[in-house]
C-alpha positions in Angstrom: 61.2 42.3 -197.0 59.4 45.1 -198.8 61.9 45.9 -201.5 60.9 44.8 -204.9 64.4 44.0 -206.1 66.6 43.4 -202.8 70.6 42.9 -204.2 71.9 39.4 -203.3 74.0 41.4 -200.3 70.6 42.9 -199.2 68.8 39.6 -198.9 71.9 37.8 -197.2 71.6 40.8 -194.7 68.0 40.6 -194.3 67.9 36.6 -194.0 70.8 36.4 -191.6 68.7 38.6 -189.3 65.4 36.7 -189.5 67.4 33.6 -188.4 67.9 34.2 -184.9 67.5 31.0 -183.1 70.2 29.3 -185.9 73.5 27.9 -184.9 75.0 28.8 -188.5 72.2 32.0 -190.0 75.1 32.6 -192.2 75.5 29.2 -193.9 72.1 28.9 -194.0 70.6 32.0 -195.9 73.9 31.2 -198.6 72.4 27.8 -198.4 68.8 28.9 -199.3 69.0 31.9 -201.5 71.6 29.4 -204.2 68.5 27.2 -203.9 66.1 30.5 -204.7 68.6 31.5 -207.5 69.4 28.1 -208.9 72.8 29.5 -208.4 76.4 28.1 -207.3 77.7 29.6 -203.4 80.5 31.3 -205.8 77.4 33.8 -207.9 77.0 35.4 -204.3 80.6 36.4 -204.0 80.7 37.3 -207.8 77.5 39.8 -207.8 76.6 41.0 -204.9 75.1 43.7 -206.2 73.2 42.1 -208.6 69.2 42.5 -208.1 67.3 39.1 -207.6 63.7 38.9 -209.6 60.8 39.5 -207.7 59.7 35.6 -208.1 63.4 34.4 -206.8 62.8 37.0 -203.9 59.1 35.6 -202.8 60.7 32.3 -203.2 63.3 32.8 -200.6 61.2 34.8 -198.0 59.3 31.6 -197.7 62.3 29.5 -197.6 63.7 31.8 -194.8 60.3 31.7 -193.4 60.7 28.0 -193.3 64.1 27.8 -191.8 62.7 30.1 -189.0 60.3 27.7 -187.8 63.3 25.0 -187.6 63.1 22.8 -190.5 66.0 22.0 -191.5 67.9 23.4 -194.5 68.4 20.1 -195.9 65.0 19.1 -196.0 64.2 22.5 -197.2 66.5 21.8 -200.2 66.0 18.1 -200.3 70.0 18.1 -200.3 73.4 17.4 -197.7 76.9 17.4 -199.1 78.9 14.5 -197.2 82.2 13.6 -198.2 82.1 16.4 -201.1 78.9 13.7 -202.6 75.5 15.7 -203.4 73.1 13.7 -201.3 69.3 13.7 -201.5 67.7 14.2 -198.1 64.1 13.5 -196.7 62.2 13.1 -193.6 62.7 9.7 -193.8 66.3 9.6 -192.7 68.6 11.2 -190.7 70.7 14.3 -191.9 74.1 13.6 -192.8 76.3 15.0 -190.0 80.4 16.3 -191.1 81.2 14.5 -187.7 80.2 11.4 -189.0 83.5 11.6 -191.4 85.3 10.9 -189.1 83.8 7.5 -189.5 84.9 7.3 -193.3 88.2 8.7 -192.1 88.7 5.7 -189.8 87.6 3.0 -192.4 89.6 4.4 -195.2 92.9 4.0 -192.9 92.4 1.0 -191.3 90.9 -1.0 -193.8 92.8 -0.3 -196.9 95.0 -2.8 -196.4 92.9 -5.9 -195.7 94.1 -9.0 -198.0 90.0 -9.5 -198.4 88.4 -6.3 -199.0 87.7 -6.4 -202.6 86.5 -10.3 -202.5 84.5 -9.9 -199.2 83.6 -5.8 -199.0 82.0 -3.9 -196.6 78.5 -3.6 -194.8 77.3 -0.5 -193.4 74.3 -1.0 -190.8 71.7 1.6 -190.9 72.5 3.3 -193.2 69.9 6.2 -194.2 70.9 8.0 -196.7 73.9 5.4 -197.7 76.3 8.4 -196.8 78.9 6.5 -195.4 78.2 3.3 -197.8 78.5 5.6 -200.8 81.6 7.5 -199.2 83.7 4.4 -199.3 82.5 2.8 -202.3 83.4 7.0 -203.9 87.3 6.1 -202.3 86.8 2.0 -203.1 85.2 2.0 -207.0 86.6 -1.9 -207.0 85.3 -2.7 -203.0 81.6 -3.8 -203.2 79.6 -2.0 -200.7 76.1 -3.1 -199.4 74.1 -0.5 -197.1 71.0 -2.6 -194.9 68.8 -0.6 -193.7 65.0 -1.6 -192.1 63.3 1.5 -193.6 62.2 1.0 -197.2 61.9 4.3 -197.6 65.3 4.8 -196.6 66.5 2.2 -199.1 64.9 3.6 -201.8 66.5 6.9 -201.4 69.5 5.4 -200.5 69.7 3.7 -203.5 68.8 7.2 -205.4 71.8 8.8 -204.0 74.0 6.0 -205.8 72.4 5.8 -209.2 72.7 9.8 -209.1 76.4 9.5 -208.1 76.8 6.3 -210.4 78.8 4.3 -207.8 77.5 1.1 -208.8 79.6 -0.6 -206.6 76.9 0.2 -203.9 73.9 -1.9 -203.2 71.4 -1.4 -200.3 68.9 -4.1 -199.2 65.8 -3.9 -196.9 65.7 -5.6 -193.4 66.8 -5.5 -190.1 70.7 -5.2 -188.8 72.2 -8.2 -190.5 69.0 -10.2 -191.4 69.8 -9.5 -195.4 73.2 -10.3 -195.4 73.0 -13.8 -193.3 75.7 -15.9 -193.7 78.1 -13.5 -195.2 81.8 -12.0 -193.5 82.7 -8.8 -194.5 86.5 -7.7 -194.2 84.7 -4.2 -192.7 81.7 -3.4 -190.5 80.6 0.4 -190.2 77.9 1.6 -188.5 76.0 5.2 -187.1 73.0 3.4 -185.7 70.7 4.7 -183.4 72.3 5.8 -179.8 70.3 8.6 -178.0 68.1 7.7 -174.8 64.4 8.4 -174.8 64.8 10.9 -172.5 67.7 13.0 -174.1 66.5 16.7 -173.9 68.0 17.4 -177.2 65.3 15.8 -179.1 63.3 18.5 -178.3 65.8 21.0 -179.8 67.2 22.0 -183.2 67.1 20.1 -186.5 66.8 16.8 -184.6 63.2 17.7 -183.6 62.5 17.0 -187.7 64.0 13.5 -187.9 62.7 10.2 -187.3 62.9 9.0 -183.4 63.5 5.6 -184.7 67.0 6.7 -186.2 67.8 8.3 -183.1 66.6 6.7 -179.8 67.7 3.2 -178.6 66.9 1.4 -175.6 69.3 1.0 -172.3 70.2 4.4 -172.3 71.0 4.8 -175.9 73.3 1.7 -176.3 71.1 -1.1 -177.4 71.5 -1.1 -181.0 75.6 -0.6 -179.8 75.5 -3.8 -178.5 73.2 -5.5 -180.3 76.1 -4.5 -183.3 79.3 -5.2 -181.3 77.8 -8.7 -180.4 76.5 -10.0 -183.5 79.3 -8.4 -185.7 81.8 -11.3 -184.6 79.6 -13.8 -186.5 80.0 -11.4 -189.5 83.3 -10.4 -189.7 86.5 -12.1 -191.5 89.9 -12.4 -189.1 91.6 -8.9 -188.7 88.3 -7.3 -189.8 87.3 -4.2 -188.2 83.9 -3.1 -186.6 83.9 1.1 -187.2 80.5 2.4 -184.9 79.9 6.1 -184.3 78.2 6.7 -180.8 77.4 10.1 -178.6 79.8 11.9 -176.7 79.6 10.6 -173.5 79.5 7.0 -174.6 82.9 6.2 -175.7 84.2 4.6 -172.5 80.7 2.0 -172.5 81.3 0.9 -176.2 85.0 0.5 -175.5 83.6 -1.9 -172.8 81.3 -3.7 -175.2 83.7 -4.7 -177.7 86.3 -5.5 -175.2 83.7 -7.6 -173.3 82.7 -9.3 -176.6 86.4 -10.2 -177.7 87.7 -7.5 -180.0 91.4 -6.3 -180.0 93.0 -3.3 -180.6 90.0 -1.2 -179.3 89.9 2.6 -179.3 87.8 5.8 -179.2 88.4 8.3 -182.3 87.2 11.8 -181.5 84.9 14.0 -183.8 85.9 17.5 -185.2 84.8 19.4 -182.0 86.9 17.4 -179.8 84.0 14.4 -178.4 84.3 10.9 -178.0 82.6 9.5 -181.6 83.8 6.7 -183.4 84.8 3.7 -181.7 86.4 0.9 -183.5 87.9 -2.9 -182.8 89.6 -5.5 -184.7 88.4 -8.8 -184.9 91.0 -11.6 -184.3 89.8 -15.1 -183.4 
């Protein structure tokens, strides 16, 4: 980029061409150069020809630069939108995914109506960034929602994204799976825990190659955590409860098996916005 004062249409032009090995170079130079401005996505479409300010411009080339090399542009901003919330985003954690939506989507239908829901609330294993915790506790402000999550680092952003977004019917606690909430039922289980085998070529590829293996892999072909959820979730759950778990593509008919096998009713496979098996789900009925 050797133009001084490239226009905001110029430097869209120019980005979108350095980003070649992108899925969405589009999205992702709007993305960056609002972050280089310090700008709403609606400036661009206002002033395009406006002339961006030779330390805006450096800033961007090296955020372009960045993207280039596959980092992804929500750790380059430190930010992911999920479920229209602002969410802070590090290393730490997995990048909130729109497919995992779906997940709210299920909850927020399925769930409304449970007698207990405000006295008993809902836990949300692994939950990063709290995306899905602080989804339903946006749609549920009287429904007490408690994230668990074994990172602390995880936690402690988690628990950033709520204070930011003032939910403060979310709380998030440290530990492993259900070890910080022993001896509580929950009128609502969610769940995007890990569910990719070791050996899963995509780990080498796109923004996945940035995020932590230990959010992502699981043991027995990607469905230990699965049914290490599905099993102990029974002991958790209130009557007419539902478990809500998000899974790969191909797994749908295995989890199906697993809650089936360990007792739940009404069990069925929800697919994502490109048309995969995602979100499985099951009612608990004693």
């Amino acid at each position: 980029m050797t133009d001084p004062l490239l226009t905001i249409a110029a430097a869209l032009n120019w980005g979108q061409k350095q980003l070649t090995h992108s899925d969405s170079p589009a999205l992702d130079v709007r993305v960056l150069l609002c972050f280089a401005l310090e700008k709403p996505d609606s400036y661009l479409y206002t002033w395009p020809d406006r002339a961006i300010e030779p330390q805006q411009q450096a800033v961007f080339v090296d955020l372009v630069a960045r993207r280039a090399q596959g980092e992804p542009v929500a750790h380059i901003v430190c930010q992911r939108e999920f479920w229209s919330l602002p969410l802070m985003v590090n290393s730490s954690t997995l990048i909130p995914r729109p497919d995992t939506e779906v997940l709210v989507e299920q909850a927020l239908m399925l769930a409304s109506d449970h007698p207990m829901l405000r006295q008993a609330g809902v836990l949300d294993l692994g939950s990063g960034t709290g995306a899905i915790a602080l989804a339903l506790a946006s749609e549920w402000p009287h429904v007490r929602v408690t994230g668990v999550d074994v990172k602390p680092e995880a936690v402690e952003l988690a628990q950033c994204n709520s204070n930011n977004l003032k939910l403060g019917n979310a709380q998030f606690k440290q530990g492993s799976w259900f070890d910080p909430v022993a001896g509580q039922k929950f009128a609502l289980i969610v769940s995007n825990p890990p569910y990719i085998d070791a050996d899963d070529h995509h780990l080498t590829e796109g923004d996945v190659r940035f995020e932590p293996l230990s959010a992502l892999v699981a043991k027995e072909k990607g469905l230990a955590d699965l049914a290490f959820i599905a099993t102990q979730a029974t002991e958790y759950l209130l009557a007419n409860a539902w478990l809500i778990m998000e899974h790969g593509f191909a797994q749908g008919e295995a989890v199906r098996n697993l809650l089936t096998q360990n007792g739940y009713c009404d069990v069925n496979t929800v697919k994502d916005y490109g048309g995969n098996d995602r979100i499985t789900l099951g009612k608990w009925n004693p």
